[in-house]
LUMVEX-506723 format. One line per 5 residues: number of its first residue (from 1); their letters; for each residue x, y, z of C-alpha. Coordinates in steps of 0.1 Angstrom, whole numbers. Layout:
% LUMVEX-506723
NUM> A> X:Y:Z ~ ...
This chain:
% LUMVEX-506723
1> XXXXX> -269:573:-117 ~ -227:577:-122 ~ -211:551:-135 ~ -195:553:-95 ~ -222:537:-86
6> XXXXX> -214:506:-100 ~ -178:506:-102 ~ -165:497:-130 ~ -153:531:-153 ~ -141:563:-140
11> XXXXX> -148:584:-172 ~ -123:611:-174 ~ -132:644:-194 ~ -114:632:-224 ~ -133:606:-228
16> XXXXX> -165:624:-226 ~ -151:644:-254 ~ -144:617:-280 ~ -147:628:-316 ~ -172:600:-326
21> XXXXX> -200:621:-307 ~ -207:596:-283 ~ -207:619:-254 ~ -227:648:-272 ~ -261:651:-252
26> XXXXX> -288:675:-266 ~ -291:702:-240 ~ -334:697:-241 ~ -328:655:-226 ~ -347:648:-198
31> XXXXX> -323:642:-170 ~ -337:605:-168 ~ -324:593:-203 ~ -288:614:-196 ~ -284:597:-166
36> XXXXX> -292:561:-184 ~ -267:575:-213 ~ -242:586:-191 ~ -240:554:-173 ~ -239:534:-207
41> XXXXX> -215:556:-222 ~ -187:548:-192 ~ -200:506:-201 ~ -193:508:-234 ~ -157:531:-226
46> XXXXX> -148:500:-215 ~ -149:476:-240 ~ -119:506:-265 ~ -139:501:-296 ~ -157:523:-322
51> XXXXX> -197:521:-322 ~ -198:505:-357 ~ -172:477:-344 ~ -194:469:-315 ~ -232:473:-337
56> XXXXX> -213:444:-365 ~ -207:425:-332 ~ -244:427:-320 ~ -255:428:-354 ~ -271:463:-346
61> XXXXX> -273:496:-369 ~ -250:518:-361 ~ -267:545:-359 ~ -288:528:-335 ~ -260:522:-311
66> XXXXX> -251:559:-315 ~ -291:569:-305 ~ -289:547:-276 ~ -255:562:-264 ~ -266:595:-268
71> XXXXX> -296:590:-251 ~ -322:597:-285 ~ -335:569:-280 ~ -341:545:-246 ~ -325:510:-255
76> XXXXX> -341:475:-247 ~ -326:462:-217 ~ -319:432:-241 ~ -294:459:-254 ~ -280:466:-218
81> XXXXX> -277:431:-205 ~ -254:429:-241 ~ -230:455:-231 ~ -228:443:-193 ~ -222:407:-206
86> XXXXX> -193:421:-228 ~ -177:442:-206 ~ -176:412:-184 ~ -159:395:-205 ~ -136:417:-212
91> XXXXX> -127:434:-180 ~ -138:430:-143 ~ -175:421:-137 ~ -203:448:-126 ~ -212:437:-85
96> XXXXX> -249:429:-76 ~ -256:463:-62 ~ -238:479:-94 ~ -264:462:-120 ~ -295:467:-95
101> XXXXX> -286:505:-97 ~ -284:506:-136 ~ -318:485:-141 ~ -334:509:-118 ~ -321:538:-142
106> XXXXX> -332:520:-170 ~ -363:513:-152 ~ -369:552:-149 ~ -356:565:-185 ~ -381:541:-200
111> XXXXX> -409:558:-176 ~ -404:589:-192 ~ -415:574:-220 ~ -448:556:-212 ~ -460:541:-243
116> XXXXX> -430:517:-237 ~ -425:514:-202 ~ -455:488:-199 ~ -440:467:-232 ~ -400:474:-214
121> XXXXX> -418:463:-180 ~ -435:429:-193 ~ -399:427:-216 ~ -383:429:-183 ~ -403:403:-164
126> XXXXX> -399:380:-196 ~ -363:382:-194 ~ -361:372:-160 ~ -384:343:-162 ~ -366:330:-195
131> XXXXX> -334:335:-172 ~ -345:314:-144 ~ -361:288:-169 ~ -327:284:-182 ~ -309:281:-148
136> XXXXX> -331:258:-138 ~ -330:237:-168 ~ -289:237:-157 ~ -297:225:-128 ~ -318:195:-133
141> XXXXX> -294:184:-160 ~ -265:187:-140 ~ -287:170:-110 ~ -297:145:-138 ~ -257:137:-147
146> XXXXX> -250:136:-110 ~ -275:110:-103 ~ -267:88:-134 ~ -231:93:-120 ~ -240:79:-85
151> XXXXX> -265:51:-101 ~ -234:38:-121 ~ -209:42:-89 ~ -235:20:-67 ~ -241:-4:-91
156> XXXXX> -201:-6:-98 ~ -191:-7:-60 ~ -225:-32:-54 ~ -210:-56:-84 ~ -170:-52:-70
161> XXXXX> -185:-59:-33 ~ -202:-94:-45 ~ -172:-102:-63 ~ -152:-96:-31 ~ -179:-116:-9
166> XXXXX> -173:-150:-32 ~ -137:-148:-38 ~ -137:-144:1 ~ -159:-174:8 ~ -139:-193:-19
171> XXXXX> -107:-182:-2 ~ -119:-191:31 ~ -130:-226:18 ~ -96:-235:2 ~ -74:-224:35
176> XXXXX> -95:-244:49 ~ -90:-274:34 ~ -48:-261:32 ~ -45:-260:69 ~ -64:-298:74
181> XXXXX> -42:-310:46 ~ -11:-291:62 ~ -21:-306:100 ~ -21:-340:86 ~ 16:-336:66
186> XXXXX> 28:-319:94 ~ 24:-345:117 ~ 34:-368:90 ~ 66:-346:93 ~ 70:-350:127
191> XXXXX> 69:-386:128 ~ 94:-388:103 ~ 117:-367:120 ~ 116:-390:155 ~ 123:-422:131
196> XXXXX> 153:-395:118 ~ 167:-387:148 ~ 164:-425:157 ~ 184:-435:124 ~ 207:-406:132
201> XXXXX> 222:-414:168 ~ 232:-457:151 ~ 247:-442:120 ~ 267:-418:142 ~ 276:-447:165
206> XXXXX> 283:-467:131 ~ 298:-435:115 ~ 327:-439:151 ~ 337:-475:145 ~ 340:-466:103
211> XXXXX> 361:-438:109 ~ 383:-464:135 ~ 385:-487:107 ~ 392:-463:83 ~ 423:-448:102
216> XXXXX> 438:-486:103 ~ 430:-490:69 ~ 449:-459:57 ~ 476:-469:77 ~ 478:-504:56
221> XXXXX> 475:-484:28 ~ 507:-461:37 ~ 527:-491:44 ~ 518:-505:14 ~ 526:-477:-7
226> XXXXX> 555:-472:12 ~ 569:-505:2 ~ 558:-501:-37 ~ 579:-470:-35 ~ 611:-490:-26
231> XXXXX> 606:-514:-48 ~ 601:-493:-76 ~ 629:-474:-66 ~ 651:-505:-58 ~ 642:-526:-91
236> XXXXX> 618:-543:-72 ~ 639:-565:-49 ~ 631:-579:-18 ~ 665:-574:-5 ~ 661:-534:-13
241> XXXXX> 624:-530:-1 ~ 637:-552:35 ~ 668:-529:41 ~ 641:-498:31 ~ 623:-503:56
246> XXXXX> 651:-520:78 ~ 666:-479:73 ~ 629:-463:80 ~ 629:-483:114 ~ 663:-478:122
251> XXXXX> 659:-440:117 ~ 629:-445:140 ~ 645:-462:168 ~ 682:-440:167 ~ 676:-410:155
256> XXXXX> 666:-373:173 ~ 637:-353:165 ~ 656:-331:145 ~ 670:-358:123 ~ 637:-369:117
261> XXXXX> 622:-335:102 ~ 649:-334:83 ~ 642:-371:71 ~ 607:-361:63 ~ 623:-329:45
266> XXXXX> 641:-352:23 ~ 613:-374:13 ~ 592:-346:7 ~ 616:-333:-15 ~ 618:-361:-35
271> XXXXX> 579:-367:-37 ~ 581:-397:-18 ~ 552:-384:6 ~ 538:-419:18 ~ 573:-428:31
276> XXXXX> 573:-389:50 ~ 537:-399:63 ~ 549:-435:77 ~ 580:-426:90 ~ 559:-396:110
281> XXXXX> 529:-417:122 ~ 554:-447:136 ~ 573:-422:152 ~ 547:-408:166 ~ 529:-440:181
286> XXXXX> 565:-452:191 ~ 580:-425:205 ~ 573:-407:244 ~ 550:-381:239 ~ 574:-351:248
291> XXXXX> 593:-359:219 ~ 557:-369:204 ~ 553:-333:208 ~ 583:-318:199 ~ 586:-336:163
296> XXXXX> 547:-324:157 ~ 563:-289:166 ~ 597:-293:143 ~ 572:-303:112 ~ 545:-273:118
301> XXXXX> 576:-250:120 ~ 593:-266:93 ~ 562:-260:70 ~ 556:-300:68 ~ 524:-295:88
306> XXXXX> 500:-317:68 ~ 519:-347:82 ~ 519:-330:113 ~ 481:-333:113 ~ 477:-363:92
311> XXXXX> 493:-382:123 ~ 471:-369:151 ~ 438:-389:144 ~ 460:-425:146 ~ 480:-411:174
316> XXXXX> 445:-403:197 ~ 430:-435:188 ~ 462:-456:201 ~ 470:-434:228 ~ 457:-435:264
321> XXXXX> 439:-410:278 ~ 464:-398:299 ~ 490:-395:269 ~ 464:-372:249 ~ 461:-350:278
326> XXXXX> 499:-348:279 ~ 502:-343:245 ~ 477:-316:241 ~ 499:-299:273 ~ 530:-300:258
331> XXXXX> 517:-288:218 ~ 500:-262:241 ~ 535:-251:258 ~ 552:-251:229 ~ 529:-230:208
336> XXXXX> 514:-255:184 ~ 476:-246:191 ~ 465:-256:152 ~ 480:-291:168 ~ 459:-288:198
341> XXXXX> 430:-278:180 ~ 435:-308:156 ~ 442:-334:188 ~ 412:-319:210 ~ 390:-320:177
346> XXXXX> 401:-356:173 ~ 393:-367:208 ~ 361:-353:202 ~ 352:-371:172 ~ 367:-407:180
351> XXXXX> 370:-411:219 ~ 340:-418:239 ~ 320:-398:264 ~ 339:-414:292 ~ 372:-412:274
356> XXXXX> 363:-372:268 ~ 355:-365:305 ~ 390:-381:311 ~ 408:-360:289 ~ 394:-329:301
361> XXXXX> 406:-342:337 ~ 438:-348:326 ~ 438:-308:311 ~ 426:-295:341 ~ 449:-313:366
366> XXXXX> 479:-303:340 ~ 468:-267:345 ~ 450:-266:313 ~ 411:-255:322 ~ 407:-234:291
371> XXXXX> 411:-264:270 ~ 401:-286:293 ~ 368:-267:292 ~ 371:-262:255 ~ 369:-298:248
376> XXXXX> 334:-301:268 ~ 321:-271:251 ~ 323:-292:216 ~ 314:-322:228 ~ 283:-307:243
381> XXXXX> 279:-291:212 ~ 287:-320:179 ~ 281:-351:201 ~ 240:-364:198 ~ 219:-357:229
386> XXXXX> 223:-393:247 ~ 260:-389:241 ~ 260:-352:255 ~ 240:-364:286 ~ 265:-393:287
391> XXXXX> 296:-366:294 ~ 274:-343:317 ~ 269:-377:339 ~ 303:-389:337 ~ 313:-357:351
396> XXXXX> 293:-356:380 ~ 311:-355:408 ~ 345:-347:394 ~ 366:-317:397 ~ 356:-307:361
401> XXXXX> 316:-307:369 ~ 320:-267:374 ~ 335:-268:337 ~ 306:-287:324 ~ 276:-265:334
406> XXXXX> 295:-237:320 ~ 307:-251:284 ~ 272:-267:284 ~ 263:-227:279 ~ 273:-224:238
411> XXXXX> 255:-252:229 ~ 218:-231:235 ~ 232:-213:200 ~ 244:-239:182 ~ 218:-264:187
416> XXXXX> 182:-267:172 ~ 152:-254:198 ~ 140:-287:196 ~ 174:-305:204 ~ 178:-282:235
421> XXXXX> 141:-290:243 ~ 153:-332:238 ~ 185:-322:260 ~ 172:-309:286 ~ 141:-337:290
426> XXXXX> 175:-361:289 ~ 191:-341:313 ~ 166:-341:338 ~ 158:-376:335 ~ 196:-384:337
431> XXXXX> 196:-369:372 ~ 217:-336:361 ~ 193:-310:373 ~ 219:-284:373 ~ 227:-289:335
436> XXXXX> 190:-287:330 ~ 183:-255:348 ~ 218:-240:331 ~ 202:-247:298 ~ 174:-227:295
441> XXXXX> 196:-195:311 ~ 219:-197:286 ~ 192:-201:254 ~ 182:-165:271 ~ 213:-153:273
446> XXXXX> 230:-162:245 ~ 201:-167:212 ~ 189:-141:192 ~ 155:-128:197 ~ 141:-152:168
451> XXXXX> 159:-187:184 ~ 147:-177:218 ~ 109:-171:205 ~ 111:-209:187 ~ 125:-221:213
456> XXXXX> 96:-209:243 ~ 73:-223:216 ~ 93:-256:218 ~ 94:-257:258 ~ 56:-246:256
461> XXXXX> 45:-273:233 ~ 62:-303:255 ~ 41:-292:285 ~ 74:-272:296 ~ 55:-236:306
466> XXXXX> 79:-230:334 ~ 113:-236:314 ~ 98:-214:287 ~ 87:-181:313 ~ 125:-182:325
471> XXXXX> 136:-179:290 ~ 113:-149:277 ~ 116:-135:314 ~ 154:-137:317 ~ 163:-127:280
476> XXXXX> 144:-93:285 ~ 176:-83:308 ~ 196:-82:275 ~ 204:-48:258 ~ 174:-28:239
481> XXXXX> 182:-38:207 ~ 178:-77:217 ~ 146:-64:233 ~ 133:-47:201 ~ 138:-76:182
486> XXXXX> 121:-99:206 ~ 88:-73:200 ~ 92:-84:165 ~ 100:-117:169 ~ 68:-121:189
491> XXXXX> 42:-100:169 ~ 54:-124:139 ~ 44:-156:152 ~ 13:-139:171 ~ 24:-134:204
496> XXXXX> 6:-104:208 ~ 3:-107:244 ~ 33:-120:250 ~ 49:-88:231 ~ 27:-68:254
501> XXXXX> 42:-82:288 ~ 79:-74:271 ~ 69:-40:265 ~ 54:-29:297 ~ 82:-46:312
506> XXXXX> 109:-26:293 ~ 85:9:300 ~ 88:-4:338 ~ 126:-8:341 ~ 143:17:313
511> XXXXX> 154:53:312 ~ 136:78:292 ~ 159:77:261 ~ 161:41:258 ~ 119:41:255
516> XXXXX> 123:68:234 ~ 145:44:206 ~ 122:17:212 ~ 87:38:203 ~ 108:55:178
521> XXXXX> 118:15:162 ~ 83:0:169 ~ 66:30:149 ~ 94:31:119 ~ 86:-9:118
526> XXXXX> 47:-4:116 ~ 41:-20:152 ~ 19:8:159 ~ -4:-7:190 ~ 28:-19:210
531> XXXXX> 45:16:198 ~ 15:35:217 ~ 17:10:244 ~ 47:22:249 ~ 41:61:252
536> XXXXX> 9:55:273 ~ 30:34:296 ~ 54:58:302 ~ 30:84:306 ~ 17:66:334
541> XXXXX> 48:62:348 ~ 58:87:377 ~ 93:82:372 ~ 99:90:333 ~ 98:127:330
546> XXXXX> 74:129:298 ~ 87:166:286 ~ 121:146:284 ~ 108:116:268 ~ 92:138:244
551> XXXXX> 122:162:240 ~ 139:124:231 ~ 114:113:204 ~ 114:147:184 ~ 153:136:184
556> XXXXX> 145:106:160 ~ 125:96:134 ~ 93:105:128 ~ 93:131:156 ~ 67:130:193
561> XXXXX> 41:148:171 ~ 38:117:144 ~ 35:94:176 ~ 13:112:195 ~ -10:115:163
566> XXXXX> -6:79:157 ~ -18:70:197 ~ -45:91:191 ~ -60:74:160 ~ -55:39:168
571> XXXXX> -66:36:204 ~ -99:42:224 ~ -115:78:231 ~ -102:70:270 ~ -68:65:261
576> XXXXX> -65:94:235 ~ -85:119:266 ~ -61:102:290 ~ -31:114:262 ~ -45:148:262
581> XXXXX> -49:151:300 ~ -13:140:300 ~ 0:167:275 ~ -15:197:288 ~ -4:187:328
586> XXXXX> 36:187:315 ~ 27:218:291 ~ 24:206:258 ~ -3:226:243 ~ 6:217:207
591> XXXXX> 7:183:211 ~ -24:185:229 ~ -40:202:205 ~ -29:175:176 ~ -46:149:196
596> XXXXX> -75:171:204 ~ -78:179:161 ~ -68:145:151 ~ -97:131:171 ~ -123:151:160
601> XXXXX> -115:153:126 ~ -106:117:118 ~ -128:97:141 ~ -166:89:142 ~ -190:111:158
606> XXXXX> -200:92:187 ~ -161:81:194 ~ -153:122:192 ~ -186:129:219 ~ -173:101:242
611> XXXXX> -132:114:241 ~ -150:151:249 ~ -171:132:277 ~ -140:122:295 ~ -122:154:290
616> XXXXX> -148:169:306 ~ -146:142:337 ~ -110:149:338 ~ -115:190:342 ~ -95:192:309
621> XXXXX> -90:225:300 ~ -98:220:261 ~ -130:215:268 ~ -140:241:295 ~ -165:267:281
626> XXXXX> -148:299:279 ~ -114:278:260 ~ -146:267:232 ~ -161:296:228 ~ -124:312:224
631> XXXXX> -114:285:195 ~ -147:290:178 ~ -139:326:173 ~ -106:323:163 ~ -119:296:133
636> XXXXX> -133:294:108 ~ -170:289:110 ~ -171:256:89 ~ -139:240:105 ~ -165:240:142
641> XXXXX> -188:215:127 ~ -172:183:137 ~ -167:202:176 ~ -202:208:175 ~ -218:178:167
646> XXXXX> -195:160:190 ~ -205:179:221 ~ -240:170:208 ~ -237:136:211 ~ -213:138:239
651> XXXXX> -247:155:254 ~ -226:185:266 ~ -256:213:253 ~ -237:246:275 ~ -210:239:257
656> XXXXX> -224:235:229 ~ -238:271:231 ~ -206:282:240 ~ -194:270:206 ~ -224:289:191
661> XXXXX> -215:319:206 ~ -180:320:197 ~ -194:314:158 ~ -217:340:158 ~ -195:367:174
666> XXXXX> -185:383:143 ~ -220:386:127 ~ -209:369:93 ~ -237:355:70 ~ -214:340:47
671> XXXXX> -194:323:74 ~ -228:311:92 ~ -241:294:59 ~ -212:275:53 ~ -214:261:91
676> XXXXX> -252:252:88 ~ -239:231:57 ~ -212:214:66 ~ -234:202:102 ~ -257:188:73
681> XXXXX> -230:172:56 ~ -217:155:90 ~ -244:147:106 ~ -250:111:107 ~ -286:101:90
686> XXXXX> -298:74:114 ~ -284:96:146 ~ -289:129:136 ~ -274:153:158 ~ -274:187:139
691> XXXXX> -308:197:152 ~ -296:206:185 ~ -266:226:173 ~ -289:246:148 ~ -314:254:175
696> XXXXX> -288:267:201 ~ -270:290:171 ~ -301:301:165 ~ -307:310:199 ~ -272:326:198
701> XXXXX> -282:350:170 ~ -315:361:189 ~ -301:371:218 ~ -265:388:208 ~ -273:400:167
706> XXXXX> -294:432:164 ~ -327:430:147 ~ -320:441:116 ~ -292:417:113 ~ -311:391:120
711> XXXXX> -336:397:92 ~ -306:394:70 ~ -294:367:83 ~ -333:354:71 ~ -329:365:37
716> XXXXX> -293:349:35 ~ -304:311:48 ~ -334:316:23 ~ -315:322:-5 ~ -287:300:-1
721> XXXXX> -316:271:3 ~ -318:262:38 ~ -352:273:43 ~ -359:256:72 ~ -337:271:94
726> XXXXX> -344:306:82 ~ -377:293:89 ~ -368:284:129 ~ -346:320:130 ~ -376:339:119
731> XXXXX> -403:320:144 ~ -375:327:173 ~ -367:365:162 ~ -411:375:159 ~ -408:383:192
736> XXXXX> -389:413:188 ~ -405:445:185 ~ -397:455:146 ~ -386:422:133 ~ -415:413:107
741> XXXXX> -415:450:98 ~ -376:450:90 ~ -379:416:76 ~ -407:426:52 ~ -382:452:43
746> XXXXX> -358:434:32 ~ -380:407:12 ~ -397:437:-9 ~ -363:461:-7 ~ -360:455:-45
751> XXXXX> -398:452:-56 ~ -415:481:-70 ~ -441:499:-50 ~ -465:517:-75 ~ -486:536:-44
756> XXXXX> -456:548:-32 ~ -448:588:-32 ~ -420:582:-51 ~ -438:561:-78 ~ -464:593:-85
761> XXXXX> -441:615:-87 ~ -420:597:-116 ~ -456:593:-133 ~ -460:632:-129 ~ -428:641:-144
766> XXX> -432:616:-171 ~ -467:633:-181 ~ -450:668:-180
């Protein structure tokens, strides 16, 4: 034997002619030991060190090693195993074949020598056994470490799952008891808030008459520091304070408006502010309200506008209605609106709800709608509920009803959703049906997503079903991102249903790119079953081109292929076949094939047979023979399990043996052991399924692998411990002429035969 034959050292013809002698063989050596010292010689060229190095390393004589080199002497394989362990270590290792071939010489030298070939032989057999005693030892400790691993793991997870179970029932217990406790206080709560509300509307009403009271009492107080200012001023004489004030009237009375600002000027000037404040508030209650208007004017443009607005509260509470109105007009002409704003804000605060709905007719007869509708829109929205109803019935009939019903519209946002539910109730019972149908409309039109869920619940829990259906049903008209946020809105109160209806709604009624954003939002915001409600709905959908919608998705964040995973692991094996169908009819074959992998991969056996079961109802081309036994041969062997085992329980057998087919086309052992595992691994131990696979790749091997293949394949299954199936390949294959003759073969290829030709003829030459 070369050392060729087992690869490892190529020695050159220097290196047979070293100066330490080890290549120097006696020209009388029987060609068996040079062939054993040739081959050992190119081992130990390997290791580049001197024979006495390597015999203090192995504790050998040198000369010994030198013998055994040379071929003197035949070494114990003990020796040989040495040098093929070192050389191991130090460069690449010998192959299987490569060490077979050198025992065999060794086998043969030590023939030639037969006083120690039966010793070398029973050496030999010793070895072995010690060898496998020690692998097996190996093996039951690290089977014995593995188990204790496991036995501490169950008992770990076992003692973690009982914790779990009573913190669960204790949990369970206390919520319990939270949501009793909670029910009662809640409608503790709401009892509390009727007796507020109740409590509310008289201290409002008492809250009116105080701030009446409170004007007339300020303007005593004015006076009165008015007349302590003259008097301090004038030494305190009642002659001074009487022609003060007899100057104050007559200033009142005589002069223009002009005169008057610059009046109040002066006393501002000199700090005399109470005086500035009379003078303008009996102007103003004195005085027509043109130049009413014009001195409120003069003073805002002459900065002095805080006694502008100090005199509009007194001047609405002792005007007429008709007066405010014409007020308001003229402030309006002459481009005081921080005066209007200040007399409409008054009215709304200190007139009545009649007084109101006659000051907004007085607006809108003077040409003044805007303000006129202005006025309504804040009494409908600060005024309580019976004194909004109050102004929506006092305007019945008028020519400013129109006006109500639409400034009734801002109040939906500025209200509570359970004042709105209290208005309208009022409303309806007041006889303004029209204001009660308005209201709901405009809480749809005008909330955000999270006032107009409250308030359906509101509507919904007074009995109100129909009022709350407009609202959800006429908000959905609003833009996408209103729409978005009432999917949230809903899902976070558990409206799940609900949420549905608003998303197959939206899938109904909106252009490919607008679903697109919402999947895209629903996903990114962990709403992942309304997110593939979504896409499925579309998909259904004749009129949304799915290649586009697609095309729209991989725009945005996370991309169609993230979604179309995401469908296909959280919904049913119908709806993830139905996905599949859907993708390969718009010719999408790598999305299709991520639901296709995703499927089998991630989900249960029996949920993978039942998604190939429908494929196969819906003539899906995945799933039609020839396309399995294509993919099989393209994979891997291992990576086929999960496909197999699902056609198995979807009770698809042909395909099945397609599968096996395309697996055993290329005639790889290696590949075909590692399958046979991995359906052991997989297969489920109360269903098992495997069976049927194995028996159809078996079947597969008989009738396309030649015979003596097969026998290999025999030898392989046995070796790598799955005896059983090399057990069901080699009852299959007997039926072939020359199988158990080629199998025999190759279970006895490495044994020695001692009848053999070959055998007496070694024994001959070794006699000679």
């Amino acid at each position: 034997m070369s050392d060729s034959a087992f690869g490892i050292i190529d020695t050159s013809p220097a290196d047979r002619a070293r100066p330490d002698g080890l290549a120097a063989f006696k020209e009388d050596l029987p060609a068996e030991r040079r062939a054993l010292a040739e081959d050992l010689q190119a081992l130990f060229g390997a290791l580049g060190i001197s024979r006495r190095r390597y015999a203090v390393r192995r504790h050998l004589n040198p000369s010994s090693v030198t013998r055994y080199l040379n071929g003197d002497r035949v070494p114990p394989w003990d020796f040989v195993a040495g040098l093929i362990s070192d050389v191991r270590q130090e460069s690449a290792p010998l192959t299987f074949q490569a060490e077979a071939a050198l025992r065999e010489t060794h086998r043969v030298a030590q023939s030639a020598n037969r006083r120690n070939s039966a010793i070398q032989e029973l050496q030999d057999e010793l070895a072995s056994a010690d060898e496998e005693t020690r692998r097996i030892k190996t093996r039951e400790r690290a089977l014995e470490q593995a188990l204790h691993d496991r036995e501490r793991s169950l008992s770990e997870s076992t003692s973690r799952s009982q914790h779990l179970e009573r913190d669960l029932d204790n949990k369970q217990l206390a919520h319990r008891a939270d949501v009793m406790l909670w029910e009662g206080e809640y409608e503790q709560l709401r009892s509390d808030c009727d007796d507020l509300r109740e409590e509310m509307i008289h201290l409002q009403e008492a809250l009116a008459v105080t701030r009446a009271e409170l004007i007339a009492a300020e303007e005593q107080c004015h006076q009165l520091e008015v007349e302590l200012d003259a008097m301090a001023q004038l030494g305190g004489g009642a002659e001074g304070a009487s022609s003060l004030m007899a100057a104050l009237e007559a200033a009142n009375r005589t002069s223009s408006v002009a005169e008057l600002v610059v009046v109040v000027g002066d006393l501002e000037a000199r700090t005399q502010q109470a005086m500035a404040r009379e003078l303008v508030s009996a102007a103003s209650r004195s005085r027509r309200v043109e130049e009413v208007a014009a001195l409120l004017s003069a003073l805002q443009q002459a900065g002095l506008h805080a006694h502008a607005e100090t005199a509009v509260p007194a001047l609405v509470m002792t005007r007429p209605v008709a007066e405010t109105a014409a007020l308001a007009g003229e402030l309006h002409r002459a481009g005081f609106e921080d005066g209007v704003a200040a007399v409409l804000r008054s009215s709304v605060e200190l007139k009545s709800p009649c007084d109101i709905v006659g000051l907004s007719l007085g607006l809108h007869r003077g040409g003044l709608g805007e303000l006129a509708e202005s006025l309504l829109t804040a009494a409908f929205v600060v005024r309580t509920v019976s004194e909004a109803v109050a102004v929506a019935v006092w305007a019945a009939g008028t020519e400013v009803e129109p006006l109500s019903l639409v400034a009734l519209g801002p109040a939906a946002d500025r209200r509570t959703a359970q004042e709105l539910v209290d208005l309208v109730i009022a409303l309806r019972s007041a006889g303004r049906h029209k204001h009660a149908e308005s209201l709901p409309v405009a809480i749809a039109e005008r909330c955000a997503a999270s006032s107009v869920v409250i308030a359906t619940e509101c509507f919904t829990a007074k009995g109100m079903t129909e009022e709350a259906d407009l609202i959800l049903s006429a908000t959905q008209s609003r833009g996408v991102s209103h729409v978005l946020a009432l999917v949230h809105a809903l899902v976070q109160v558990r409206h799940s249903g609900a949420a549905a209806a608003v998303v197959d709604r939206a899938v109904g009624h909106w252009p490919a790119d607008s679903i697109a954003t919402m999947i895209a939002d629903l996903y990114s915001t962990n709403l992942f079953p309304q997110a593939a409600q979504a896409l499925m709905g579309s998909l259904r959908r004749s009129a949304v081109s799915t290649r586009f919608l697609l095309r729209y998705l991989d725009d945005a964040y996370p991309g169609a292929e993230a979604v179309v995973e995401m469908v296909a692991a959280t919904g049913s094996p119908e709806r993830a076949a139905h996905l599949l169908t859907s993708l390969e009819a718009c010719d999408l074959p790598q999305l299709a094939e991520v639901v296709f992998q995703h499927t089998l991969r991630e989900k249960p056996t029996g949920h993978a047979g039942m998604f190939l079961q429908v494929l196969d109802r819906s003539d899906a081309a995945a799933v039609q023979e020839a396309q399995l036994c294509a993919r099989a041969r393209a994979a891997q062997g291992p990576s086929m399990a999960p496909l197999l085992l699902a056609l198995a329980a979807g009770r698809r057998n042909s395909a099945v043996g397609a599968v096996a087919r395309g697996c055993t086309g290329n005639r790889d052992n290696g590949g075909l052991v590692l399958l046979l595992r991995k359906l052991h691994d997989l297969d489920h131990p109360t269903r098992p399924r495997a069976s049927v696979v194995v028996d159809e790749i078996i079947a597969a091997v008989v009738k396309s692998w030649p015979t003596d293949q097969q026998a290999s394949l025999v030898i392989t299954l046995a070796n790598a411990g799955l005896q059983q199936e090399a057990d069901r390949l080699s009852c299959q294959a007997a039926a072939q002429p020359k199988f158990k003759g080629l199998l025999k073969n190759q279970q006895t290829r490495h044994e020695q035969k001692v009848l053999s030709l070959a055998f007496w003829r070694k024994v001959s030459l070794g006699k000679e």
